[in-house]
C-alpha positions in Angstrom: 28.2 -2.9 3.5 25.1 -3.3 6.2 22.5 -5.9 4.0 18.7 -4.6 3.9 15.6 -6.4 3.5 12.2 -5.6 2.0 9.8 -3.7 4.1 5.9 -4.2 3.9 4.1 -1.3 4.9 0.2 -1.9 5.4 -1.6 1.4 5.2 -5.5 2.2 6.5 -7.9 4.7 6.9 -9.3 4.6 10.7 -12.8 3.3 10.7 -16.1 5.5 10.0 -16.1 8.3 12.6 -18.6 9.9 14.9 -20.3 13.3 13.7 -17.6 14.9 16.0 -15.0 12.6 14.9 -14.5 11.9 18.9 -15.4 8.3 18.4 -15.9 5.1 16.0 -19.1 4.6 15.0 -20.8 0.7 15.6 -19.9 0.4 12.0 -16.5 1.7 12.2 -16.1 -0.3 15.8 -17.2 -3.4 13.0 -14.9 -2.3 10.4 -11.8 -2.0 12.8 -12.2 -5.4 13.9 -13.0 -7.3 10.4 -9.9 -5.5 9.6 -8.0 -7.3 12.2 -9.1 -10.7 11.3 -8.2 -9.8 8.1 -4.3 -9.0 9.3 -4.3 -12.1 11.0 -2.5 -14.2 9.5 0.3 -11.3 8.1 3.3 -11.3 10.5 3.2 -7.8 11.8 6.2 -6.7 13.7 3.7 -3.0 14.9 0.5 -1.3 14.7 1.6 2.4 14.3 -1.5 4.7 14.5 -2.0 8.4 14.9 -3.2 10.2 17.8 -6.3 11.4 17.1 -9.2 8.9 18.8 -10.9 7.8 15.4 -7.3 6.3 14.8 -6.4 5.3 18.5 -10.0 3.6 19.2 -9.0 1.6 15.0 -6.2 0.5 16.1 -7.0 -0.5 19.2 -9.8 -3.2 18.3 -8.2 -4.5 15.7 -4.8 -5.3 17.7 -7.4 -7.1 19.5 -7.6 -9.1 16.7 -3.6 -9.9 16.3 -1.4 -12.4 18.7 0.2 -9.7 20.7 1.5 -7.1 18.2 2.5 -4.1 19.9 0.3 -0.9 19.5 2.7 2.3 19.1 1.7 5.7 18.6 3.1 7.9 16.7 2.6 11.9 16.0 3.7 11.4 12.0 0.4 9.2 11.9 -1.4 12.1 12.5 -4.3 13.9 10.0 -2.3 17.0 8.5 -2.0 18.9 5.3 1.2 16.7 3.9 2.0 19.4 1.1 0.4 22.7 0.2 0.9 23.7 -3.4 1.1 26.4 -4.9 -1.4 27.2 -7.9 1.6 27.0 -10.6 1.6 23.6 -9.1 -1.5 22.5 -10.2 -3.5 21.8 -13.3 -5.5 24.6 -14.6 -8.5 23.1 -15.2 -8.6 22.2 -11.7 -6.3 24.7 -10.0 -8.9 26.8 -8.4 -11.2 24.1 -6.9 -8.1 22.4 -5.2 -7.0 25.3 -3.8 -10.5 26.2 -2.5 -10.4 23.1 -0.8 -7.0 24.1 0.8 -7.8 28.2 1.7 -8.3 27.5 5.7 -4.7 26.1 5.8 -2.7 28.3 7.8 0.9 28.7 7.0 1.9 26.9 10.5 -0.5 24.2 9.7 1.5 24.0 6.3 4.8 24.2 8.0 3.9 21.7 10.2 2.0 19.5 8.2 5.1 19.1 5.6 7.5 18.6 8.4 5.7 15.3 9.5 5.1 14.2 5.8 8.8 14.3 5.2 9.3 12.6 9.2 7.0 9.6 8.1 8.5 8.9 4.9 12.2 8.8 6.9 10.0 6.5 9.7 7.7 4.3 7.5 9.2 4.1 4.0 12.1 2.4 2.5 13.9 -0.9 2.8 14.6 -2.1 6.4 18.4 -2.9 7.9 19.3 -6.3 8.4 18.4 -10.2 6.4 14.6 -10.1 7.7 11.4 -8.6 5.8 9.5 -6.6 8.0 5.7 -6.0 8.0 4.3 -3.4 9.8 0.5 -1.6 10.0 -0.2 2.1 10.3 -3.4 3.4 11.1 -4.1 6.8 9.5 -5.7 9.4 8.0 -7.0 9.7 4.3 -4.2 12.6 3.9 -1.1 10.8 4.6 -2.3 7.0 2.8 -2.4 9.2 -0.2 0.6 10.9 0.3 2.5 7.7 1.1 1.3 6.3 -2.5 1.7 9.5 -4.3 5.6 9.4 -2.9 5.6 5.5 -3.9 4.6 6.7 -7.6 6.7 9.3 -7.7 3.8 11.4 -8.5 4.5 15.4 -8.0 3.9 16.4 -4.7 0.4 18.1 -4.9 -0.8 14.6 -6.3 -1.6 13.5 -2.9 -5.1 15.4 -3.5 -7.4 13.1 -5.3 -6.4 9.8 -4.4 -9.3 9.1 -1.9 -9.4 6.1 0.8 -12.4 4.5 2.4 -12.5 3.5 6.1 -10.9 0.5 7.2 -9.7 -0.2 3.4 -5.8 -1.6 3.4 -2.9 -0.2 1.3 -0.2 -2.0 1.1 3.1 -0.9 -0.5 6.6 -3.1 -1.0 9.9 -1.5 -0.8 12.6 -3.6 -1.9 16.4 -3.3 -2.1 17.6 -1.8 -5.6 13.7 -1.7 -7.0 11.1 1.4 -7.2 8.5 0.6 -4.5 5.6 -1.4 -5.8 2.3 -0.7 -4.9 0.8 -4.1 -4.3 -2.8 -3.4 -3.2 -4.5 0.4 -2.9 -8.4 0.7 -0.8 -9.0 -3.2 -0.8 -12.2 -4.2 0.8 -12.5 -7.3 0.3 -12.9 -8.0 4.2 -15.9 -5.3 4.6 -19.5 -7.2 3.7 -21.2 -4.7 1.2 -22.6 -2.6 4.0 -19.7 -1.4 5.7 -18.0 -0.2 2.2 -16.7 2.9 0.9 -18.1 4.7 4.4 -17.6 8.4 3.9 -17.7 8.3 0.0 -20.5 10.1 -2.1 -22.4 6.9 -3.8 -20.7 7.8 -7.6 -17.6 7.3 -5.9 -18.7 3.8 -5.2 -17.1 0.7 -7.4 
């Protein structure tokens, strides 16, 4: 029987975005690398991040940051619609707003978008092969951290909606051999000064 090992999967939110989203912002360029310092000292085997350029430009500066950690793209990284529910899905106090939120999802954007949900939890989840933990980084989208802690919980699937992550802020879940997977930290921002947190959030989101 092949022995596994635990698995340490870091999870963020590219930094704050350009208008057009084409670009970081100076305070997203600040947050990307204060998030690298911060990983410092973590033994990262990767930084996976998706292919849009708020998440390419992220995980570029703060690689900087890191002693020669690779940089890998990687499509399942991307920002997609991980699961669209149905309204039988959903509470009903809240059934119709959620799915207002969701009515310009096209049925390929659905299709596709739950296809590369279930490829990132196959690439990105789980315990790892062999006698040595592994730690690895992805830098992501709002859409898929949630969906990656909803799947950790095993919270139904429309649960991703609602949990809500701020730029630069680190996730980080465990996955252990013959345990549930532990959520260990969820939007930490501890390595943001005051200014640079909970970018993108409405200010009664702010704690």
């Amino acid at each position: 029987m092949m022995s596994t090992a635990p698995r340490f999967l870091y999870l963020a939110r590219h930094g704050e975005a350009s208008a057009d989203e084409t670009a970081l912002t100076g305070n997203g360029r600040r947050q990307a690398v204060l998030l690298g310092q911060r990983l410092r000292d973590v033994p990262l085997s990767a930084v996976h991040h998706g292919p849009l350029p708020r998440a390419v430009e992220t995980a570029t500066l703060l690689a900087a940051e890191l002693d020669g950690v690779p940089l890998r793209a990687s499509e399942v990284a991307g920002d997609y619609i991980p699961h669209l529910p149905g309204k039988a899905e959903l509470p009903p106090d809240s059934a119709d707003g959620l799915l207002a939120f969701l009515a310009e999802v096209t049925e390929e954007e659905a299709r596709l978008g739950a296809a590369l949900a279930r490829e990132a939890q196959a690439e990105f989840t789980g315990p790892v092969a062999g006698d040595t933990p592994r730690h690895e980084l992805v830098v992501t989208h709002n859409f898929l951290v949630g969906w990656l802690v909803r799947a950790a919980l095993d919270a139904p699937a429309w649960r991703w909606m609602g949990l809500n992550f701020a730029n630069a802020a680190l996730t980080v879940i465990r996955y252990a051999p013959g345990r549930p997977p532990s959520v260990l930290c969820a939007n930490d921002l501890r390595h943001l000064p005051d200014e640079l947190r909970w970018t993108g959030f409405s200010p009664e989101l702010h704690v």
